[in-house]
Backbone as numpy.savetxt, mean C-alpha at the origin, in Angstrom:
# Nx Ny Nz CAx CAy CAz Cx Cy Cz
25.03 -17.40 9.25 23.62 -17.81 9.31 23.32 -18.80 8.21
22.58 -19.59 8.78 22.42 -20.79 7.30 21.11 -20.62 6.46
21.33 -20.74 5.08 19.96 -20.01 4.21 18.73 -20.83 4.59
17.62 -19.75 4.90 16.56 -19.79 4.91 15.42 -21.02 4.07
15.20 -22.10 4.19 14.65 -22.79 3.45 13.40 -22.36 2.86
13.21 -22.37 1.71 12.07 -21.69 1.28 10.63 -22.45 1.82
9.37 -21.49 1.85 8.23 -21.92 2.69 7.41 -23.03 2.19
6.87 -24.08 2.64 5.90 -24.86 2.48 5.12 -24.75 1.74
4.16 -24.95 0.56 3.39 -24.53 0.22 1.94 -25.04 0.84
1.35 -23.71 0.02 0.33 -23.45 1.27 0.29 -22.82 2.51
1.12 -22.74 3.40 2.30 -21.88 4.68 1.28 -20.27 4.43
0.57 -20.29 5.50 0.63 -18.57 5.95 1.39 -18.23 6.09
2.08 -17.12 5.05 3.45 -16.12 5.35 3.64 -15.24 6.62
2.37 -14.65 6.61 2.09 -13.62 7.57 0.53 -13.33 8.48
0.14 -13.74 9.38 -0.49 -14.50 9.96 -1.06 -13.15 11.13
-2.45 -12.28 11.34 -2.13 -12.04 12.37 -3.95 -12.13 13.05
-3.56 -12.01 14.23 -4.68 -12.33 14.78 -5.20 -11.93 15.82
-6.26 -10.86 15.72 -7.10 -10.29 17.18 -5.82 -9.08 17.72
-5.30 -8.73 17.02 -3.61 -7.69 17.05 -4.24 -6.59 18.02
-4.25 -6.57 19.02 -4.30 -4.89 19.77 -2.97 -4.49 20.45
-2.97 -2.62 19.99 -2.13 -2.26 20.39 -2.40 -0.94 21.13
-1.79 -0.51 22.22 -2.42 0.17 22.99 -1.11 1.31 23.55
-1.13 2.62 23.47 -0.20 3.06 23.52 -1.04 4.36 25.01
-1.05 3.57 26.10 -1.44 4.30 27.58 -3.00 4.22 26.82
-3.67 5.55 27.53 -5.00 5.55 26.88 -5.78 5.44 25.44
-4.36 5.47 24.93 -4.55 5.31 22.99 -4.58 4.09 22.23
-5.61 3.40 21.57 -5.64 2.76 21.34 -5.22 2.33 19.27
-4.07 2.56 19.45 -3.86 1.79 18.05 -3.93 1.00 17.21
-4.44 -0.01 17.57 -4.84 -1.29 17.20 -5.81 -1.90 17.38
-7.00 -2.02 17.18 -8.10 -2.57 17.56 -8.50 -3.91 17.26
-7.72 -5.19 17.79 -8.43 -6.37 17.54 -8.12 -6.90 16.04
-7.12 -6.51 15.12 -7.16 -6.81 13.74 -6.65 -8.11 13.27
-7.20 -8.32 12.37 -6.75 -9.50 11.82 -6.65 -9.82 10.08
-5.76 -10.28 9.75 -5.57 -10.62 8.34 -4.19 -11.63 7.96
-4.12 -12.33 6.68 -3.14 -13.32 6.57 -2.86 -12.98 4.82
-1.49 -13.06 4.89 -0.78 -13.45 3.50 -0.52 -15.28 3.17
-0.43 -15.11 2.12 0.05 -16.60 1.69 1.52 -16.25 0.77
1.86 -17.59 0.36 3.15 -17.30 -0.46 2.85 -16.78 -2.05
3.76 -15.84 -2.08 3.74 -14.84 -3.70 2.67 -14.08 -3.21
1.66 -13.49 -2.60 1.02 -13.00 -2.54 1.74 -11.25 -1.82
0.80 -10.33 -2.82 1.41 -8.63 -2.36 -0.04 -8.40 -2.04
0.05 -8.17 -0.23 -0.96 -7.79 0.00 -0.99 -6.14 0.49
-1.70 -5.38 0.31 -1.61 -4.06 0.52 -2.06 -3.20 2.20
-1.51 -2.73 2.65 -2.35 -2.32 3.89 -2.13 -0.49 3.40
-3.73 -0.56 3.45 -4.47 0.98 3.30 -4.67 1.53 4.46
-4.97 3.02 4.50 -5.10 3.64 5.02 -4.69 4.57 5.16
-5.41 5.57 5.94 -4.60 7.33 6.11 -3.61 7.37 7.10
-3.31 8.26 7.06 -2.02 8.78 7.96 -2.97 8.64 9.43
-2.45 7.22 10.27 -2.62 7.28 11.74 -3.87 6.51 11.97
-3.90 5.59 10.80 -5.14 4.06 10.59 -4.51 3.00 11.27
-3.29 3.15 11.60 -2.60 2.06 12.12 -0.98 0.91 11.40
-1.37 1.70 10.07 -0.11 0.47 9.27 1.17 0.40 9.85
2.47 1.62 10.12 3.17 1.54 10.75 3.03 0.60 11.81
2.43 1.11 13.05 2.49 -0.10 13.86 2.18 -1.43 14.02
1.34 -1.64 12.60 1.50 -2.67 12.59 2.61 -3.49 11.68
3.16 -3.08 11.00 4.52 -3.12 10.46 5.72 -3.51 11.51
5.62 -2.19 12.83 6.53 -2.33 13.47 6.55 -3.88 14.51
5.56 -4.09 14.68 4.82 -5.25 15.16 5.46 -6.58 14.88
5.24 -6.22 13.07 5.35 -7.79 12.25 6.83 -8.06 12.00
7.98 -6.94 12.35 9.34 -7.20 12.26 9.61 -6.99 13.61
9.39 -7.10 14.84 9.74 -7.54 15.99 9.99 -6.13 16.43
9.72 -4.68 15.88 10.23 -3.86 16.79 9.64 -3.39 17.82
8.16 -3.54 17.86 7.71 -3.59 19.27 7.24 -4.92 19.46
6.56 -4.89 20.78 5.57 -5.85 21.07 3.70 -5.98 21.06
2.90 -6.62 20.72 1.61 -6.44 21.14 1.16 -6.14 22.15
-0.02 -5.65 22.63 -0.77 -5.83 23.81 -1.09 -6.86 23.92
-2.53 -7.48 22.85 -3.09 -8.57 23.05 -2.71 -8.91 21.47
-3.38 -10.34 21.53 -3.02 -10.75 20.10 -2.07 -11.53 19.83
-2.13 -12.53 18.60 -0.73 -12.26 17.99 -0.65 -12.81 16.99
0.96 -12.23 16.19 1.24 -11.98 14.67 2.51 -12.80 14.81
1.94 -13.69 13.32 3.24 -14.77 13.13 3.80 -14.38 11.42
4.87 -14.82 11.39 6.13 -14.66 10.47 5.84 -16.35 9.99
5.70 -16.94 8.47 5.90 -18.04 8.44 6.36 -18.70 9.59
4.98 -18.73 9.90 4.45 -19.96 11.37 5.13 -19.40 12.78
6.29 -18.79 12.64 6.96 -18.08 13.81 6.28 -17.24 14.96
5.74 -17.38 16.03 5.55 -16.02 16.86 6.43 -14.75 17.00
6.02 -13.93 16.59 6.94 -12.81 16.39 7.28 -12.15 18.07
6.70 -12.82 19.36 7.33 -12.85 20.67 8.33 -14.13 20.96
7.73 -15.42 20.81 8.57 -16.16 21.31 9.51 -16.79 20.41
9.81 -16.47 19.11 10.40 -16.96 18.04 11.19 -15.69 17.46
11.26 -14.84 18.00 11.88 -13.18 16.94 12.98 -13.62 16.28
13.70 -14.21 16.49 15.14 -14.12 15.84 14.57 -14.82 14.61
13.89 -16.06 14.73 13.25 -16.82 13.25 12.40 -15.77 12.29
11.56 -14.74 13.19 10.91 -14.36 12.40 11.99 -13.22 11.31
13.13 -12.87 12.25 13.61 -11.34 11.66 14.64 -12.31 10.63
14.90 -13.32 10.71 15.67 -14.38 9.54 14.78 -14.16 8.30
13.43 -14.31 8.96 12.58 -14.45 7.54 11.77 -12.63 7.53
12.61 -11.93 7.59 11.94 -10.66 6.80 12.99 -9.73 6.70
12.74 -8.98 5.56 12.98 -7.69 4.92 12.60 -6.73 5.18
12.95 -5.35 5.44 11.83 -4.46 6.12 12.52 -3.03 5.70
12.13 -2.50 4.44 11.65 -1.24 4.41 10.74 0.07 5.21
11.18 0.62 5.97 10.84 1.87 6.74 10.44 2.78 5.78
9.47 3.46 6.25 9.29 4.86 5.89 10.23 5.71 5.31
11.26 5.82 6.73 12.58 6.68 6.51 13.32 5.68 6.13
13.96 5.53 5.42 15.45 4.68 5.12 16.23 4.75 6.18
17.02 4.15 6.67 17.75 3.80 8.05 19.39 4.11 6.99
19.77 5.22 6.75 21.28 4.94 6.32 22.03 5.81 6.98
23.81 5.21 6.90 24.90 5.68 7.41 25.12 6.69 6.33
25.44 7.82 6.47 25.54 8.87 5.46 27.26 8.24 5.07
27.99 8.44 5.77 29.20 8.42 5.57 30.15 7.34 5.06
29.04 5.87 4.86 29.60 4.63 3.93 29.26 4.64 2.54
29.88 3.71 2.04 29.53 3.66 0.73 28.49 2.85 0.56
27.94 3.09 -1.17 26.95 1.87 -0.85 27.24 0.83 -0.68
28.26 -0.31 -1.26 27.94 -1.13 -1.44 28.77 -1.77 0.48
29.66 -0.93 1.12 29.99 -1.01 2.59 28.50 -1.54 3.38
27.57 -0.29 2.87 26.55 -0.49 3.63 25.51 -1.50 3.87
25.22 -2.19 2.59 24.08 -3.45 2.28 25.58 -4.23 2.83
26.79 -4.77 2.81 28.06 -5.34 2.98 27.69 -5.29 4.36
27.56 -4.23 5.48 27.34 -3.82 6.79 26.24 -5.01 7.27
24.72 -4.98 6.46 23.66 -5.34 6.79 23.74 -6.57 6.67
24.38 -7.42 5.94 24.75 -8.64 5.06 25.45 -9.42 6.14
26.25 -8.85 6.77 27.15 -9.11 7.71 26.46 -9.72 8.95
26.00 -8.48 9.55 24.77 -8.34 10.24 23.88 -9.96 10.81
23.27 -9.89 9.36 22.41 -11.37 9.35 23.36 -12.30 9.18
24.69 -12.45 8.89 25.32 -14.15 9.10 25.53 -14.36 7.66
25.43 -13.59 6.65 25.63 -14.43 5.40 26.84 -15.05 5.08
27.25 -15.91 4.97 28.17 -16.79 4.05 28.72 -16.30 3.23
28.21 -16.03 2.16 28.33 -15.11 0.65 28.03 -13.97 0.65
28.27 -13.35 1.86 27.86 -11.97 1.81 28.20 -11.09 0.61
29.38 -10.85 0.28 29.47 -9.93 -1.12 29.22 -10.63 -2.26
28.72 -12.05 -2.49 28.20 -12.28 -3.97 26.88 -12.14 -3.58
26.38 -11.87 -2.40 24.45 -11.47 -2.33 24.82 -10.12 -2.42
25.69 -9.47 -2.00 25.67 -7.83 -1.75 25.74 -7.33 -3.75
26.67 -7.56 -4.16 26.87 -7.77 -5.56 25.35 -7.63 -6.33
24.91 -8.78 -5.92 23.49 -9.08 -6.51 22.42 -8.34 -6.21
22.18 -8.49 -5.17 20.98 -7.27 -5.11 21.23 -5.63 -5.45
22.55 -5.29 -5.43 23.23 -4.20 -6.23 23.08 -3.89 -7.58
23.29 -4.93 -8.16 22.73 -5.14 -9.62 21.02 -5.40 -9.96
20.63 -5.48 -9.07 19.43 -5.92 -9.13 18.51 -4.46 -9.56
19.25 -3.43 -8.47 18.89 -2.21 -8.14 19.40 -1.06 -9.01
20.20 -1.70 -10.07 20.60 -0.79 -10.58 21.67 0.34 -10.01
22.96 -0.40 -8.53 23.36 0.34 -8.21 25.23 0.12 -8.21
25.13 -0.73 -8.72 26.76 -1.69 -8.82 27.43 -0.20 -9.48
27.19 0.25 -10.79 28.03 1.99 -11.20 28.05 2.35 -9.69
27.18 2.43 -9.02 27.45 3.75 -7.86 28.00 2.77 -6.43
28.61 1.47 -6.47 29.05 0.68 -5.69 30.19 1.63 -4.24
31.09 2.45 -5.13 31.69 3.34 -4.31 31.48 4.72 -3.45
30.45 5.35 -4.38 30.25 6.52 -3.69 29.39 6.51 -2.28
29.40 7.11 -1.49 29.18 7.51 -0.22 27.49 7.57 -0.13
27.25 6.76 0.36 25.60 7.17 0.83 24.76 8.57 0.69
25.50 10.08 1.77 25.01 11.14 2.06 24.73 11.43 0.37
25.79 10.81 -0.76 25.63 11.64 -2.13 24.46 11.53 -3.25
23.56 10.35 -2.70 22.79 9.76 -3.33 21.11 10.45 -3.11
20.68 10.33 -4.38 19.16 11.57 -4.46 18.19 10.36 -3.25
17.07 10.93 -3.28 16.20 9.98 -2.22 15.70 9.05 -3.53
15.56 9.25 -4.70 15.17 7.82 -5.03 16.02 7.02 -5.08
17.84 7.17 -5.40 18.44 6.14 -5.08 18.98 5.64 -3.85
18.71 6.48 -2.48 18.22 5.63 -0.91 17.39 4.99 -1.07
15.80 5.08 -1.57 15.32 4.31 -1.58 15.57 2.79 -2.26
16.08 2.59 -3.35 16.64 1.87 -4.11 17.62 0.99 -2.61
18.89 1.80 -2.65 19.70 1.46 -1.65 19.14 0.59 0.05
17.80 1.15 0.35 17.23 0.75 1.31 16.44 -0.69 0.96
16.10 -0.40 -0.33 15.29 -1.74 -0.99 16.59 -2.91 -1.21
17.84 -2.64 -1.32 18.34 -3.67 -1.39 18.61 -4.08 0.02
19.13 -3.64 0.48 19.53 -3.71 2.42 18.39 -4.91 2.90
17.20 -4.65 2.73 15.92 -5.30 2.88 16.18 -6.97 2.35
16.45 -6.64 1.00 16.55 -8.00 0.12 17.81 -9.11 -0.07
18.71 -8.49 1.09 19.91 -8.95 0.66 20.07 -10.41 1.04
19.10 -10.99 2.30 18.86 -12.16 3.10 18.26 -12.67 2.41
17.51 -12.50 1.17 16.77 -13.45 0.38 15.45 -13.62 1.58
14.58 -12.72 2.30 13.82 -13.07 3.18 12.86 -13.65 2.26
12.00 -14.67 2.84 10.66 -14.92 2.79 9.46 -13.94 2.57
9.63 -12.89 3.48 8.57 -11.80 3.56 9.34 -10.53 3.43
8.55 -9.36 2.66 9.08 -8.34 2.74 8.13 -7.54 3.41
8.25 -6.57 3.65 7.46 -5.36 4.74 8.41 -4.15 4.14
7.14 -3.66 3.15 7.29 -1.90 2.59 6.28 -1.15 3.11
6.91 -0.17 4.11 6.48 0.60 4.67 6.08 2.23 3.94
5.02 2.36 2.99 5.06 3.69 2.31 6.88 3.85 1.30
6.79 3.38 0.61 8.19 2.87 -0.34 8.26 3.95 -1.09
7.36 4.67 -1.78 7.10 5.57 -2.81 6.79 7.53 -1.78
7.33 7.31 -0.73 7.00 8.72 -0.64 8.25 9.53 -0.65
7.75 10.68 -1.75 9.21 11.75 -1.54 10.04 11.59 -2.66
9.53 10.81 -3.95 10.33 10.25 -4.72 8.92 10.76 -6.05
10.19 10.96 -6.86 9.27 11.47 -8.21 9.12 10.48 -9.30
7.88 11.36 -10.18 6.90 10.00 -10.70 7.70 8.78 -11.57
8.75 9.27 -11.89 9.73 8.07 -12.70 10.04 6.78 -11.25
10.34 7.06 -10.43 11.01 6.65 -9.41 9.67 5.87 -8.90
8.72 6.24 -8.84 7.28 5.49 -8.18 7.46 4.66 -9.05
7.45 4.37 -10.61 6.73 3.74 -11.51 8.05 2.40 -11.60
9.09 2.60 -10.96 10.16 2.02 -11.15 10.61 0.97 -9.36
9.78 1.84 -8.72 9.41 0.83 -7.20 7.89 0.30 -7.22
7.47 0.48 -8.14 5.74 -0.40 -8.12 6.12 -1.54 -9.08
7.50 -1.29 -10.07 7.34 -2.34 -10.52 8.53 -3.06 -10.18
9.43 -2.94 -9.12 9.96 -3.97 -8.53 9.34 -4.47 -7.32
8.07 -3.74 -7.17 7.67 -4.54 -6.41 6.78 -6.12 -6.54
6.34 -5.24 -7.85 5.18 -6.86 -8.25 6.10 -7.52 -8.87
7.87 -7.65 -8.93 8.30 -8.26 -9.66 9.00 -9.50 -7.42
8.46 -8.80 -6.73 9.22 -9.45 -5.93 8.13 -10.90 -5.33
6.91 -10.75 -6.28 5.93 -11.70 -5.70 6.24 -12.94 -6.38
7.29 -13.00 -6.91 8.10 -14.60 -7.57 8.55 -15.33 -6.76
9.11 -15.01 -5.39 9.60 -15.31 -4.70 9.81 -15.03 -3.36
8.59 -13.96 -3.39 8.51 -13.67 -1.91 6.86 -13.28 -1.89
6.63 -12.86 -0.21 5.37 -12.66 0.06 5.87 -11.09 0.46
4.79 -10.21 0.04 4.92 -8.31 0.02 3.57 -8.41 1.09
3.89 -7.39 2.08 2.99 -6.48 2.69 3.79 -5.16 2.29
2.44 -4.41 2.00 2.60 -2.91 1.24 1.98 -2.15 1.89
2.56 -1.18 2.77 1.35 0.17 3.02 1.70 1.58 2.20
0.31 2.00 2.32 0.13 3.03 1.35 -0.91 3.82 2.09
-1.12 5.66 1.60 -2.13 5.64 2.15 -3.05 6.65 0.76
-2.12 5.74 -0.08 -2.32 6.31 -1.94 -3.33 5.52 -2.12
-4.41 5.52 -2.89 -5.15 4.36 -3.40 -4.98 3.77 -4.19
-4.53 4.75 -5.76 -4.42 4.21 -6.89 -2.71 3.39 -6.69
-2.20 3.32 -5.89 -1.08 2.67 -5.89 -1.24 1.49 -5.21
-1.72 1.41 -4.23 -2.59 -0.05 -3.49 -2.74 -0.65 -4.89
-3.79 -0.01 -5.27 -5.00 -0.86 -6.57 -3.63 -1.55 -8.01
-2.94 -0.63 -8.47 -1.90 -1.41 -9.00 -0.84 -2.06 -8.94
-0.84 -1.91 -7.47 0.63 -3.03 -7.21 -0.28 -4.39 -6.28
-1.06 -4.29 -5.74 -1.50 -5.10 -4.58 -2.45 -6.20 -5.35
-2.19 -7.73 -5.20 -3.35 -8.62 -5.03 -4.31 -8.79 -4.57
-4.13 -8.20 -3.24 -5.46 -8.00 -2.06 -5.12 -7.01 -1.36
-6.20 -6.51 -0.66 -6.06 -5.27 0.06 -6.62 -5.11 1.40
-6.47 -4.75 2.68 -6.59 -4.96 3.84 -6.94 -3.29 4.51
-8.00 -3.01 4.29 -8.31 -1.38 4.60 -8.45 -1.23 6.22
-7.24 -0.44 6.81 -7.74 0.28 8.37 -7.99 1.82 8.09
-8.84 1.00 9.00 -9.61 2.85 9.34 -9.61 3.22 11.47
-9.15 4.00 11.80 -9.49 4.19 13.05 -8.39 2.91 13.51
-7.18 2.31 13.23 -7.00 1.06 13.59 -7.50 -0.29 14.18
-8.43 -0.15 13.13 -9.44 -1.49 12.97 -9.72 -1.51 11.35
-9.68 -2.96 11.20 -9.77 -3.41 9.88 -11.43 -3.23 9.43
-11.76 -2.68 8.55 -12.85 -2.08 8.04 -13.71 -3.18 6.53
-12.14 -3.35 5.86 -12.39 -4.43 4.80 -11.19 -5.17 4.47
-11.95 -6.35 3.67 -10.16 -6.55 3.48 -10.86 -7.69 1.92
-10.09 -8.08 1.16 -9.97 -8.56 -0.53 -9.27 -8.07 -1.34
-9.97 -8.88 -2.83 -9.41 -8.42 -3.97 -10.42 -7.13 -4.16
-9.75 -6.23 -4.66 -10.65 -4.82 -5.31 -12.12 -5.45 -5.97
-12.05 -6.31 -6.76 -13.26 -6.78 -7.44 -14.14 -7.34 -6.41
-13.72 -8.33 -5.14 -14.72 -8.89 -4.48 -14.98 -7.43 -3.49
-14.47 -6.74 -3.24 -14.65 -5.82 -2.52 -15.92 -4.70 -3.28
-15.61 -4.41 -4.22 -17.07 -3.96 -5.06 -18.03 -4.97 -5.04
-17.90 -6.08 -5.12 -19.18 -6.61 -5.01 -20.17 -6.54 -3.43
-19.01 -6.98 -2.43 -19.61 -6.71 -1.26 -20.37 -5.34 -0.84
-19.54 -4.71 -1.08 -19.42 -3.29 -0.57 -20.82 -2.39 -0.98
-21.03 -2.96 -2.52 -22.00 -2.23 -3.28 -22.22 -0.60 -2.92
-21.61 0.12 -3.65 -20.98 1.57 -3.21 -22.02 2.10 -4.46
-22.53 1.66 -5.52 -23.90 1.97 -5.92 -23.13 2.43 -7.68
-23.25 3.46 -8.53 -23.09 3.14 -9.86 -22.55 4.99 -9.59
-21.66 5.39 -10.84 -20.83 6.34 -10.98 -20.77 7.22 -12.78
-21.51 7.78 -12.67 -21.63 8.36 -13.66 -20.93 9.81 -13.85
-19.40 9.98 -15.03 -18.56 10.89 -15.09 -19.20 11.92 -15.93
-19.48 13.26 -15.48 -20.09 14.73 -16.66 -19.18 16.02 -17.15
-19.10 16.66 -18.09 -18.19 17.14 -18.11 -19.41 18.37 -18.83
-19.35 19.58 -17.80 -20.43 20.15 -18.62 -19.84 21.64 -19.09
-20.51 22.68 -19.63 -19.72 23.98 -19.82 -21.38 24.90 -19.90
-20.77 26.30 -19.50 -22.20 27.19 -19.64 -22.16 27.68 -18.32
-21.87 27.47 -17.24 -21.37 28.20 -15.94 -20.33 27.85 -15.50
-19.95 28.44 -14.62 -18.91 28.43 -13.26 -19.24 27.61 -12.88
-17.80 26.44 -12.58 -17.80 25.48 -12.26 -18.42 24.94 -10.80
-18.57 26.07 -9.91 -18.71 26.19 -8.06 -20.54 25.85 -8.82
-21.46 26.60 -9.55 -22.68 26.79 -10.16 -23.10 25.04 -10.38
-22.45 24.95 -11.17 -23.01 23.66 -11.77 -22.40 22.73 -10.73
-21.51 22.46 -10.27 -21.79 21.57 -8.64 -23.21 21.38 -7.83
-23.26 22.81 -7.58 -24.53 22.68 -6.71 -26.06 22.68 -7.17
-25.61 22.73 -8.94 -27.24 22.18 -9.83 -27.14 20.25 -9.86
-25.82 20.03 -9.73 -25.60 18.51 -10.18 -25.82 17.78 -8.53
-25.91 18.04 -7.67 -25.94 18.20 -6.38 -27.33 17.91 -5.80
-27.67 18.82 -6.38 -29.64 19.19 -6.05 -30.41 17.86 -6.58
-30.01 17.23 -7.84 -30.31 16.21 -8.66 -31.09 15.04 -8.14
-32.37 14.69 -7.94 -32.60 13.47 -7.74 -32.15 12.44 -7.66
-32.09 11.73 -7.07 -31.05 10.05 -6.80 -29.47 10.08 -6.75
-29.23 11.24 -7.14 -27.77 11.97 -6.94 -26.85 11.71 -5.08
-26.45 10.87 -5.16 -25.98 11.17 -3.23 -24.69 11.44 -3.13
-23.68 11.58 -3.97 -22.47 12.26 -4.35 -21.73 13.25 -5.41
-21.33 14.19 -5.51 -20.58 14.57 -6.22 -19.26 14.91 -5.99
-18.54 14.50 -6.29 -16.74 14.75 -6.49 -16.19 15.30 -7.80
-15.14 16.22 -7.64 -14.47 16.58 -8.75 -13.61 15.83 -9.50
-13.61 15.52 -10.59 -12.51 14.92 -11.28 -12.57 15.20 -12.87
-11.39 15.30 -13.23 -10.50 15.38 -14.32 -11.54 17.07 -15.20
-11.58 17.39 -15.89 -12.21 18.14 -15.91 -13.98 18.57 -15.64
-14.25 17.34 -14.92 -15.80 17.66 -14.84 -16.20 16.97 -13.29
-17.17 16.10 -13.52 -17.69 15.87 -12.13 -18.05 13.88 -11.98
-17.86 13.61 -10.93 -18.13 12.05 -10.45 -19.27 11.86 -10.33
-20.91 11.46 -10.42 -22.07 11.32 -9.78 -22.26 10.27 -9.01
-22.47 9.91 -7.95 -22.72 8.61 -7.24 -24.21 8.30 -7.35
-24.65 7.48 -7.40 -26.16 7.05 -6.97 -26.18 5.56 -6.34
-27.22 5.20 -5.97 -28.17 3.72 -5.93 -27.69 3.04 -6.91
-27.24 1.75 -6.77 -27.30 1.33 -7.87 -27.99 1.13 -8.76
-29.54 1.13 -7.99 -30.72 1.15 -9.29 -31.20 1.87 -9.73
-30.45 3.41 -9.63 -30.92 4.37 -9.89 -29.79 4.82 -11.58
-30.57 5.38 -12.85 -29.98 5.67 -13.37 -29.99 7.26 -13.72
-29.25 8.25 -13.61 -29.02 9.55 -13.38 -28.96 10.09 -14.65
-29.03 9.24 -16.08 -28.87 9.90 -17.46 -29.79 10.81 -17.86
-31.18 10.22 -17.33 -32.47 11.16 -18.38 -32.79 12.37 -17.17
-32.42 12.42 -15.92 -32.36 13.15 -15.14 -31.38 14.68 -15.68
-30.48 13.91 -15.77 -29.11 14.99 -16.07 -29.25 15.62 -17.30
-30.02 15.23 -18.61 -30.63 15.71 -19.69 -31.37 16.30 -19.68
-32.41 16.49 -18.70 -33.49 17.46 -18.32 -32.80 18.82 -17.90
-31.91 18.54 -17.06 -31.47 19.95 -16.35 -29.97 20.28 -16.91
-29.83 19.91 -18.01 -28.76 20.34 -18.52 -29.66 21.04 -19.76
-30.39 20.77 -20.76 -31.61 21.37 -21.10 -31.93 22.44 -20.76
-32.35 22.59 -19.40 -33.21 23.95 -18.86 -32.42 24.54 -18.76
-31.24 24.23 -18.21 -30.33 25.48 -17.67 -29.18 25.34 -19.17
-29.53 25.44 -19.97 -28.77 25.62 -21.10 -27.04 25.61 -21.14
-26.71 24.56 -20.55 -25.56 24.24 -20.63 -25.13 23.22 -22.03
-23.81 23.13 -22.21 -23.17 22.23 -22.91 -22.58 21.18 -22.60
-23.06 20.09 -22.61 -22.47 18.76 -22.69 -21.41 18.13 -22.95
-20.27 18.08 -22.25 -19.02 17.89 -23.05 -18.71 16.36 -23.01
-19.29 15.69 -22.33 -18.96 14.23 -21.99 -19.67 13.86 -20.78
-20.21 12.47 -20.90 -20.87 11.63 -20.29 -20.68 10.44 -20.35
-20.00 9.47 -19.32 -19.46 8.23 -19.31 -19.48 7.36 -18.35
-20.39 6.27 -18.28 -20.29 5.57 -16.76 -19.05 5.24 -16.63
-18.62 5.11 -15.03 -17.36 4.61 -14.39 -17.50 3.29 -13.86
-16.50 2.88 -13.90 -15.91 1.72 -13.25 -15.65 1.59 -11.29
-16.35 1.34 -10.51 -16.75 1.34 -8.96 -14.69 0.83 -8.82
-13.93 2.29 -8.14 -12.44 1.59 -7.82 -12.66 2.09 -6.20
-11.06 1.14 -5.93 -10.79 1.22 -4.44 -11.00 2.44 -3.78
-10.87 3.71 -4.93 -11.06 5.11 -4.14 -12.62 4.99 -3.68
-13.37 4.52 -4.41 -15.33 5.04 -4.20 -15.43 3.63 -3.02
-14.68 2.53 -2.70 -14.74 1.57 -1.29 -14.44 2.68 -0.52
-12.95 2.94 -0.38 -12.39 3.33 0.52 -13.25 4.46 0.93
-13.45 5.27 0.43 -15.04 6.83 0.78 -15.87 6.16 1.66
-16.17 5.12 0.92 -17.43 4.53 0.84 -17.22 3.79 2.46
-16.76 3.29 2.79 -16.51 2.83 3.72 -15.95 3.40 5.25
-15.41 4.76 4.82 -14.83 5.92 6.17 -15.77 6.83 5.99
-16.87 6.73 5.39 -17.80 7.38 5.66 -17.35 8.98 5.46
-16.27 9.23 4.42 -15.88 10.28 3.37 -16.56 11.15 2.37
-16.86 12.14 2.16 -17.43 12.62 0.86 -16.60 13.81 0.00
């Protein structure tokens, strides 16, 4: 296969448009639309069964659309597939491995696969890349799931694609292992374009440039976290940390509260939502007062992708 010329600038990486997908009476896809550019890690949110998989499976040719359609640097991913699957990488959910090869047989297998030329000085490389050249010999089945994942992340990268497609990269893998695939991932926006699904928030919010929220498989929002608070206006967040009752007690006094329209638990105390023009301080001083509690902390918050994302699926 002959190497991939790198993209145009300016070039929509990943392109999709009016996307429905329809599985008999089920409708998975509703009409969506969104675009990457080059270096750009864009994130696709959502819960379990918003739609990302299929649309993943979509954008690397393994199914087809209903209506719609989704391009690969400029490629139709129907009438162009072979161009588009030249230009992508594609991390699964599950890792796709042969238990019974070795590693470095296996990315060697995949390498093959696509036509490379230099197959074992790319296999080599992205081996090292991964931190897996020591474990070059041993057998696939022997390896923990964070180093499949690793192993799967190179398989992906070995074509030098244009686009990568990580499908939930971080599940099943412990917190060293997350912190060590979030940051090869923002290290892959040098030279490539990332679609990321997640249906984590705080992991969207630190690996992702922009973010593309399905809900119900239909796109709900889509930006940077910051323009997305501005639009969104999800209203102001005031953190309390109180003592003097049972915690179930003081919920439902902080609850009762005037201009109050949320409460959530967090870290040892409580989230307050309001209006944005509403301020909840001299309120919360009154009835922390009467009901003779202790004050342990009081701190406005910062409006993140978790209080959109609520805010927007109509969550509490």
């Amino acid at each position: 296969m002959t190497q991939v010329s790198p993209p145009e600038s300016g070039l929509v990486m990943i392109e999709v448009k009016q996307l429905v997908k329809r599985y008999g009476p089920v409708t998975a896809l509703d009409h969506i639309s969104f675009e990457a550019k080059p270096g750009e890690i864009v994130g696709l949110l959502g819960a379990n069964g918003a739609g990302k998989t299929t649309t993943m499976r979509i954008l690397t040719g393994f199914m087809p659309p209903t209506e719609g359609t989704a391009r690969i640097a400029g490629f139709d991913v129907l009438t162009d597939s072979m161009e588009v699957r030249r230009r992508v990488g594609y991390l699964p959910e599950r890792v796709p491995v042969y238990p019974d090869m070795t590693v470095e047989g296996y990315v060697l297998f995949w390498a093959n696969l696509r036509g490379l030329k230099n197959a074992k000085q790319r296999v080599h490389s992205v081996l090292q890349r991964f931190d897996l050249m020591d474990r070059r010999y041993k057998l696939v089945r022997s390896l923990s799931k964070g180093l499949r994942q690793r192993l799967g992340l190179a398989q992906a990268l070995v074509h030098d694609p244009a686009v990568v497609i990580l499908d939930e990269p971080t599940i099943g893998i412990d917190a060293q292992q997350v912190i060590e695939v979030r940051n090869t991932v923002r290290s892959l926006r040098e030279a490539h374009t990332v679609l990321f699904s997640s249906h984590i928030l705080t992991e969207v919010e630190q690996v992702c440039d922009r973010v593309v929220i399905l809900h119900q498989g239909r796109v709900v929002a889509s930006g940077s976290t910051d323009i997305l608070s501005k639009q969104m206006k999800p209203g102001t967040h005031l953190y309390v940390a109180l003592q003097g009752k049972k915690k179930n007690e003081i919920r439902k006094l902080l609850e009762k509260l005037d201009g109050v329209t949320g409460v959530r638990e967090h870290e040892a105390g409580f989230v307050l939502s309001s209006d944005a023009n509403t301020d909840l301080r001299a309120t919360l001083s009154e009835m922390i007062a009467a009901q003779r509690l202790t004050l342990l902390e009081m701190r406005p918050m910062e409006t993140t992708l978790e209080d959109i994302f609520l805010n927007l699926v109509g969550k509490k």
